[in-house]
N, C-alpha and C positions, 0 to 999 in steps of 0.2 A: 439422674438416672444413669444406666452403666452404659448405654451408647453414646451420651453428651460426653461423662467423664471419657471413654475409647477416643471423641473427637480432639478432646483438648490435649490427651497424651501428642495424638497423632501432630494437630497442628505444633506441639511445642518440640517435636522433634523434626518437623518439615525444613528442607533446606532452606536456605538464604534465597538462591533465586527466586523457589518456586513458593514462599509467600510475599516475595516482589510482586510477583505476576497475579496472585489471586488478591489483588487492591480491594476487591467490594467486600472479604471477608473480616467480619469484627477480629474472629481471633489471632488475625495474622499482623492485627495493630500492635504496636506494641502498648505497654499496659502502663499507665499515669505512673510519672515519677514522682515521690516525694518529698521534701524538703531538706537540706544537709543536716538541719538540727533533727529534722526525725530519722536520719541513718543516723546518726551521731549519739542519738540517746539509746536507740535501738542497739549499739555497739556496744555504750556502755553497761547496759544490761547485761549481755551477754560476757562481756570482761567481767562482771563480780560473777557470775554463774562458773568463770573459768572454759567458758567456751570460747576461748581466743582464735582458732581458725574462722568459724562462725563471724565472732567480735572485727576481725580483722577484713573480711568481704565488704559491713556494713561501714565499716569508718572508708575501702576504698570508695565503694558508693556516695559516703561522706562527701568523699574530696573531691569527684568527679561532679557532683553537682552544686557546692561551692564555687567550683569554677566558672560555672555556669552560670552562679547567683551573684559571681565578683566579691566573694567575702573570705575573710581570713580564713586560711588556711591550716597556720601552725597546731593547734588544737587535734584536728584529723592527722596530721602528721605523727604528732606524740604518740597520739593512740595506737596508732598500725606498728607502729615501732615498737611500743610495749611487748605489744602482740606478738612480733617476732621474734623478741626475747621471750618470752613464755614459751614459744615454741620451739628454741634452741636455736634461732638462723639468724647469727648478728648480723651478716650483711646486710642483710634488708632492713635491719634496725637502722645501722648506721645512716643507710642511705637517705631514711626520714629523719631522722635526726638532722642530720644535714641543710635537708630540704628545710625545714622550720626554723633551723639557724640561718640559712639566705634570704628568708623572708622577713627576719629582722635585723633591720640596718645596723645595729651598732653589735649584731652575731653574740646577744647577753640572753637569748632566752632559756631562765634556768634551767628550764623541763628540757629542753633540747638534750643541753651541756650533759645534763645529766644523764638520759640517754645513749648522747654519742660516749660518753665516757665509760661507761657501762655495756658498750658495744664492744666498744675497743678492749676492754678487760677479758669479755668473753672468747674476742678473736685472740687471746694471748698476745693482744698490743700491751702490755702492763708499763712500760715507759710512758707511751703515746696518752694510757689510759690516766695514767697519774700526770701526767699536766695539765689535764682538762680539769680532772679533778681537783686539782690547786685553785686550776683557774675560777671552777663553778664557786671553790670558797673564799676565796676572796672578793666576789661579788654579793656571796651571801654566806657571810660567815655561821648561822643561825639554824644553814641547813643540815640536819645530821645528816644526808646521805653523803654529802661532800666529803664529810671526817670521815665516815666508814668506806671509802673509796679510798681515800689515801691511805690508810690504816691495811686496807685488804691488798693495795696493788704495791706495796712498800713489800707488806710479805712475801707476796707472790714474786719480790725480784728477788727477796732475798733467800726465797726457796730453789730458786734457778742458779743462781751464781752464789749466793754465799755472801754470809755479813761481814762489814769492811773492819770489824771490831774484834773480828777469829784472829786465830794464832796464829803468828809472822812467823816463817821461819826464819836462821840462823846458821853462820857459820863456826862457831861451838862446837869444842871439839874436836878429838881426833879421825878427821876423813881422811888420813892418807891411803886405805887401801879401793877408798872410790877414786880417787884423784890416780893411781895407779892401774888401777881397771884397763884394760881393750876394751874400747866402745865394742867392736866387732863382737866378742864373747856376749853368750847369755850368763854371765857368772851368775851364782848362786851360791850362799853361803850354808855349811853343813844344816846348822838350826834351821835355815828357812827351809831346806828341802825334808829334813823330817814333821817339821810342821804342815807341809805340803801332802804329806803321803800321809798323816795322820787326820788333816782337815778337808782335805780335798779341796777345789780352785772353789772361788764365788760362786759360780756358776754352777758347777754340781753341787755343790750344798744349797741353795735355793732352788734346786728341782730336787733333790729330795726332802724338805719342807716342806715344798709344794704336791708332792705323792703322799706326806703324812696331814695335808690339808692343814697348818699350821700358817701359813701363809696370810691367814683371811684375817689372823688378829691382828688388832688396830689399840695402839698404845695409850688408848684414852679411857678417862673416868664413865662409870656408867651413866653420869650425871649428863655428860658433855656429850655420851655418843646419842642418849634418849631427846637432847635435844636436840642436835643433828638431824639424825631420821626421821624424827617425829612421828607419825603414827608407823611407821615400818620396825621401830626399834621393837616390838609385840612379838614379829615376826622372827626378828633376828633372835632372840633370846629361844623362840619357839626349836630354830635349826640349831642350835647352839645344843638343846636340850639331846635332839635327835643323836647330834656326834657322840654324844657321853653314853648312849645306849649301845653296848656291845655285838648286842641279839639282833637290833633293829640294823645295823650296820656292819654286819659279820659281812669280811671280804670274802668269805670260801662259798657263801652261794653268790647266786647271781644277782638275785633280786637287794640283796644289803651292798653289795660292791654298787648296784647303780644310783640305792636312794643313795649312799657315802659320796659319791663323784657329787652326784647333782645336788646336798646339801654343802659341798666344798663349793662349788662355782657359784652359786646362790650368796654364800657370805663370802665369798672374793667381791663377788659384785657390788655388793652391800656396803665391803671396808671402800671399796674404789666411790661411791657412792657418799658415804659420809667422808671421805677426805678431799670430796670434792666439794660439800657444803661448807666444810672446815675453810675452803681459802677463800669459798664466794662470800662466810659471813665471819670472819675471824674474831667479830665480840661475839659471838654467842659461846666460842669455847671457853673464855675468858671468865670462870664464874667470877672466881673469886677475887681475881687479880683484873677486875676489868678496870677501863679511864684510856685517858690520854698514852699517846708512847713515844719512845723518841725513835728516831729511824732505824736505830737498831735494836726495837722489839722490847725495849724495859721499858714498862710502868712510872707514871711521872707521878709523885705525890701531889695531893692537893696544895700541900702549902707551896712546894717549888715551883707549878704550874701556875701558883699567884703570882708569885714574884718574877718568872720570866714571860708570861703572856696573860693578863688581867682579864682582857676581853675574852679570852677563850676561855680560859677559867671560870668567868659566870656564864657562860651559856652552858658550859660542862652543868654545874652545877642546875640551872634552868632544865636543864633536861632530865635529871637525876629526881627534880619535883616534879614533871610532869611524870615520869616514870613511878613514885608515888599515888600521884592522883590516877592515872590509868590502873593500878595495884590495889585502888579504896586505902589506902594507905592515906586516912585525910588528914588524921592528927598530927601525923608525921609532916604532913604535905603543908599543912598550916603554919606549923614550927618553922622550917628551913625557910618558907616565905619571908615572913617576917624578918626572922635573919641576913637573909639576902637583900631584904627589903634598906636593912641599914647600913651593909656594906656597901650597898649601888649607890647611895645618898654619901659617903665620905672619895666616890670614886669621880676625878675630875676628867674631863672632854677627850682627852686624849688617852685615856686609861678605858674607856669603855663611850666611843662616838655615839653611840642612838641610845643615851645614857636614860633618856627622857621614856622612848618607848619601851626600853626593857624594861625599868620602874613602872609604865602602866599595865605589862605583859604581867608584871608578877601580883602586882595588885589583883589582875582580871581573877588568875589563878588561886589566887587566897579565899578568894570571892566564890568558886566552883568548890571549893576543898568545904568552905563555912556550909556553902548550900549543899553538900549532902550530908552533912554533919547538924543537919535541918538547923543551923544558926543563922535566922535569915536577915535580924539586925544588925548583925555583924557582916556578913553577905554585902547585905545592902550598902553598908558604909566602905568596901571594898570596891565595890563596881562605881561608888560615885567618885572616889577617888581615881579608878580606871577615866572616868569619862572626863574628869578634871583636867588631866594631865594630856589627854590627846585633845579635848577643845583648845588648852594653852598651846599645845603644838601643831593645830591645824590636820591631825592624822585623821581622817575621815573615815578610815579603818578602824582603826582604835574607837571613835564615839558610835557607830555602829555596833560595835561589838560590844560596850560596856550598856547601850539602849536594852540590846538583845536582852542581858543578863538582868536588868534591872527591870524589866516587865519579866522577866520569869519570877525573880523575887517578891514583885510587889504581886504576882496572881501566891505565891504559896502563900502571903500574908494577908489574900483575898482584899486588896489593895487595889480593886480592878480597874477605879475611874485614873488613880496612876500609871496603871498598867499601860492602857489604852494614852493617855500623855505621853508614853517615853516612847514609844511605839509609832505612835503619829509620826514623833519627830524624826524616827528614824526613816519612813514613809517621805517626808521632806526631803533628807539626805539624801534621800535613793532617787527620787525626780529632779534633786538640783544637778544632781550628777550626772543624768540619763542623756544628756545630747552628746556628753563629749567618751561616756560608754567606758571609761575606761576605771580599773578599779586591780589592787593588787593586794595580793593579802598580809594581813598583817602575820607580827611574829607569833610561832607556836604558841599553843595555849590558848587562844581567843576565845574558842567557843566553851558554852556551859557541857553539864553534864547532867543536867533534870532530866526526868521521864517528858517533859513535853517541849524538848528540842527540836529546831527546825527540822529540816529534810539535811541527809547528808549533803549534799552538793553545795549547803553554805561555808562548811570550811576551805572548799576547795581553788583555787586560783582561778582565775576567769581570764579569759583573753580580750582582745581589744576593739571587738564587734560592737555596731551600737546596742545598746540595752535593749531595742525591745528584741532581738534577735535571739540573745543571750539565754539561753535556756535555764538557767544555772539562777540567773535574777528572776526570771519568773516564776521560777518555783520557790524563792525566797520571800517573792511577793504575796503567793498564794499561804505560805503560814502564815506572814503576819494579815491580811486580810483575815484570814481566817483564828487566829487568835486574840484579835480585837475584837471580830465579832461575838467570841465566846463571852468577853470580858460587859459586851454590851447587854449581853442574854444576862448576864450573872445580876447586874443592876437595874432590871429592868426595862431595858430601852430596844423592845423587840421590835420597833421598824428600823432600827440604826442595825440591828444586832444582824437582820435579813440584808440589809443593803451593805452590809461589808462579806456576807454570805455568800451573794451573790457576785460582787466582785472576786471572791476567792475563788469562787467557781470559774469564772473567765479566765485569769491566772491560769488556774490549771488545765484548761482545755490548752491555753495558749502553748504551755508546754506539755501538753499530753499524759498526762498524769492520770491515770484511771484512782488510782489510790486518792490522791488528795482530791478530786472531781468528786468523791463517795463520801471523805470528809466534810465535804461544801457542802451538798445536795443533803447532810442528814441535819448540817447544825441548819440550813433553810429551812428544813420540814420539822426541828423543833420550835423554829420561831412560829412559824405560823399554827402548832399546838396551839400556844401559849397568844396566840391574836387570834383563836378560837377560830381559823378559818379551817375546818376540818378537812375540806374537799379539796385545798390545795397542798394540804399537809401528805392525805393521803397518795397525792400526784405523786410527790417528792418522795416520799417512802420507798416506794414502789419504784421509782426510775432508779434511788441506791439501789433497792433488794437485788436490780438487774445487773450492776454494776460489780456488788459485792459476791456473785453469784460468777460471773464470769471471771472474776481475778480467786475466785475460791475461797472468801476470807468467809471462812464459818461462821468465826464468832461474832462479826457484824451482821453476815447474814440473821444469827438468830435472835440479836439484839433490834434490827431492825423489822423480822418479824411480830417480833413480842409488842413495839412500839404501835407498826397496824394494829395488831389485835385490841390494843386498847384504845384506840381512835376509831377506829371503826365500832367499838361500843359506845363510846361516847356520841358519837354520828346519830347511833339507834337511837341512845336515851335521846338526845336532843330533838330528833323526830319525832319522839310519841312524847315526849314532853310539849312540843308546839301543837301537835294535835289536842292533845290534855286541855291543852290554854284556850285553842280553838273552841273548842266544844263547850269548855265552863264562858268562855265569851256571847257564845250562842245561846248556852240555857237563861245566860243572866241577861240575852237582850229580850227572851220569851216571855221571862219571869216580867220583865218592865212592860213589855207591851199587855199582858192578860191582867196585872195589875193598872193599868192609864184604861 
């Protein structure tokens, strides 16, 4: 009602003292706090939506009850830091970055580094910013943000002061009438002063430029500035159009001088705008001439970049395929695999050190390019090579990830009782591992790319909390609970198929998942169709319908509709069917008694 709602405005603007003093009243309690992993997910929601002020209240809330709870930190730090980059104020980026690098001891954690360095770029540290940046890649040479850090804060010095590779000058030459000069005089030679009265100083010629709005143009491709702007460049072409209309922009009324002003300051802002993207992402202007560069700004060919740094070279290359397979570019993707697949195998320990995981990395990848190129024997013979290769080197990472792919493959080849074997065992992997919680990701490229891929949070790095805390594992756990159960339903086995159902379901309470909780709760109330228990099937229905109904998903909503409607017919039939049986049981015990 609108007097309760008037109370609780009132009590939540009541001072500090004066709900000290009123103790007996509920609303002056303060109100249950929730858990660091539920502001922490809560945050994260909010950072993909791009509401980063929002995103950034609930990671502080994060950390403040972390505290509280004595559990790692770092994680709540990255985040808030993000956040403050998104929203332009590296200080307070930096300062979490910081904070998440003192809280590990050996000061290597990459998200930090990464961070801080990215802070420091922003605050126009671009020295400071590029050593971190070295630093973050030399610890993980694999990660692209490292290269395009060094790549963007090299330019940006050499945009400030000038590349060490320009032209030296020279004493060449006849200077005897400079060496003859009075310092004291402003000499001036005839030519330079008629050039002078003819050109006018810098200075006045770039303000009248700037009066003929000529100023705003920016010396790049349309290719380069559309990528730039992104959706703005629509705009810019729009004001563009306006200048070249004489009538719309006549200086001698009033109204064409002011749209003419305000469509000049509009693409001033716009060029200041894209040459500000230009330095924060310096490969995206790159179409044609993109790769590697040496520190003064030239392009390194593939082949010279083998012969002076091998190891960078195939990650260049590793990256250029996953850049394919994000493209659908699979054939392509497949091809350059294989290729790389047999320069990795001629390259020895010191030419490329984690020689063993890059070789499983490109198999995994060969493996996602064959599976949507629907070649799943192929596929398949890819991922077990993946999983080969990291059980010989004990990478727990690696055989996780090649499980994943190889129960996506064996359900496309409805392979299901394999499906559920490779999956199991990754289930093992994840409980042999859960005391000591800790878990790092492997190289780019791991995860598949099929329509029934985990939840995004599996590719993402985890921090060093115990597993059952870890939000990020539990919702890993709840697909695969939940996709062995599917695999159980497929062959029959609908009390195995409920009971990983309902473990999925747990899973996702556990991490709060309304989504996959709606996934659990429907493949439960299909098994129990299919075990003919109709009155718990309908429970189940109906607790999604409520689920699917509050997150808005329509089109489960109406798929789960549809599923009542024909369960609740079946209900019918099966009620006047036992009554049917009743009644022909009754007449045939009348029929025996008037017959005896």
């Amino acid at each position: 009602t609108q007097s309760t709602w008037d109370t609780r405005v009132i009590n939540r603007t009541m001072p500090v003292a004066q709900a000290d003093t009123d103790s007996t009243s509920e609303n002056a309690k303060e109100p249950p706090k929730s858990s660091s992993i539920t502001y922490q997910a809560e945050g994260d929601r909010l950072f993909k939506k791009e509401d980063f002020k929002k995103a950034a209240d609930f990671y502080t809330k994060a950390l403040e009850q972390a505290e509280v709870e004595g559990i790692d930190k770092r994680k709540g730090y990255c985040s808030r830091a993000m956040c403050h980059l998104q929203l332009g104020n590296p200080e307070p980026a930096l300062a979490d970055a910081e904070e998440a690098l003192e809280q590990n001891p050996a000061k290597t954690h990459i998200k930090a580094l990464c961070i801080k360095a990215d802070a420091l770029y922003s605050m126009g540290d671009f020295e400071y910013a590029l050593m971190f940046y070295h630093r973050g890649n030399n610890l993980r040479s694999d990660y692209s943000n490292f290269r395009i850090g060094i790549q963007k804060s090299q330019e940006a010095i050499e945009n400030a002061i000038g590349r060490s590779d320009g032209d030296q000058l020279s004493q060449e030459g006849d200077l005897t009438m400079y060496y003859n000069r009075d310092a004291t005089q402003n000499y001036i030679t005839f030519t330079e002063k008629r050039n002078r009265e003819k050109k006018g100083t810098k200075r006045q010629r770039e303000k009248k430029d700037d009066q003929k709005g000529n100023k705003h143009e920016v010396k790049t491709s349309k290719k380069s500035s559309r990528r730039l702007l992104g959706e703005l460049y629509p705009d810019k072409e729009f004001l563009e159009n306006i200048l070249q209309d004489n009538v719309m922009t006549d200086e001698n009324t009033e109204s064409g001088s002011k749209i003419k002003e305000t469509t000049c300051e509009t693409l001033k802002y716009l060029g200041k705008r894209e040459d500000f993207w230009r330095q924060q992402n310096p490969s995206q202007v790159h179409d044609k001439k993109g790769g590697p560069r040496t520190k003064s700004g030239h392009v390194i060919s593939s082949a010279k970049l083998r012969e002076k740094d091998r190891e960078k070279y195939m990650y260049y290359e590793l990256e250029k395929i996953e850049e394919d397979l994000e493209k659908k570019r699979y054939g392509q993707c497949e091809r350059k695999c294989r290729e790389l697949v047999e320069e990795t195998k001629m390259c020895n320990d010191e030419e490329l050190p984690n020689k063993a995981e890059f070789l499983a990395t490109l198999h995994s990848v060969c493996g996602n390019a064959l599976l949507e190129m629907e070649k799943y024997a192929d596929a398949e013979d890819q991922y077990k090579k993946d999983y080969n290769i990291s059980e010989k080197n004990n990478n727990h990472d690696g055989k996780s990830r090649a499980l994943d792919n190889l129960g996506r493959v064996c359900v496309k080849q409805e392979k299901f009782q394999q499906a559920i074997q490779y999956w199991e065992t990754k289930l093992q992997i994840m409980q042999s591992r859960a005391p000591s919680g800790k878990s790092q990701r492997g190289a780019s490229g791991s995860r598949g790319h099929s329509a029934s891929n985990p939840p995004e949070s599996r590719g993402k790095g985890r921090g060093q909390s115990a597993a059952k805390k870890d939000p990020d594992d539990a919702l890993e756990r709840t697909w695969l609970f939940h996709e062995i159960g599917r695999c159980h339903l497929e062959v029959g086995n609908y009390s195995e198929a409920k009971e990983y159902g309902q473990k999925s379901l747990g899973a996702a309470k556990t991490c709060e998942d309304n989504i996959w909780q709606l996934n659990a709760i429907v493949l439960i109330g299909k098994c129990e169709i299919k075990m003919e228990d109709y009155q718990q099937a309908i429970e189940s229905l109906e607790q999604a319908l409520e689920i699917a109904k509050s997150e808005n998903a329509k089109g489960a909503q109406k798929a789960i509709e549809k599923a009542l409607k024909e369960v609740n017919e079946k209900t019918v039939k099966g009620i006047k069917g036992d009554e049917e049986a009743e009644e022909s049981q009754e007449k045939q015990e009348d029929d025996e008694e008037e017959g005896g």
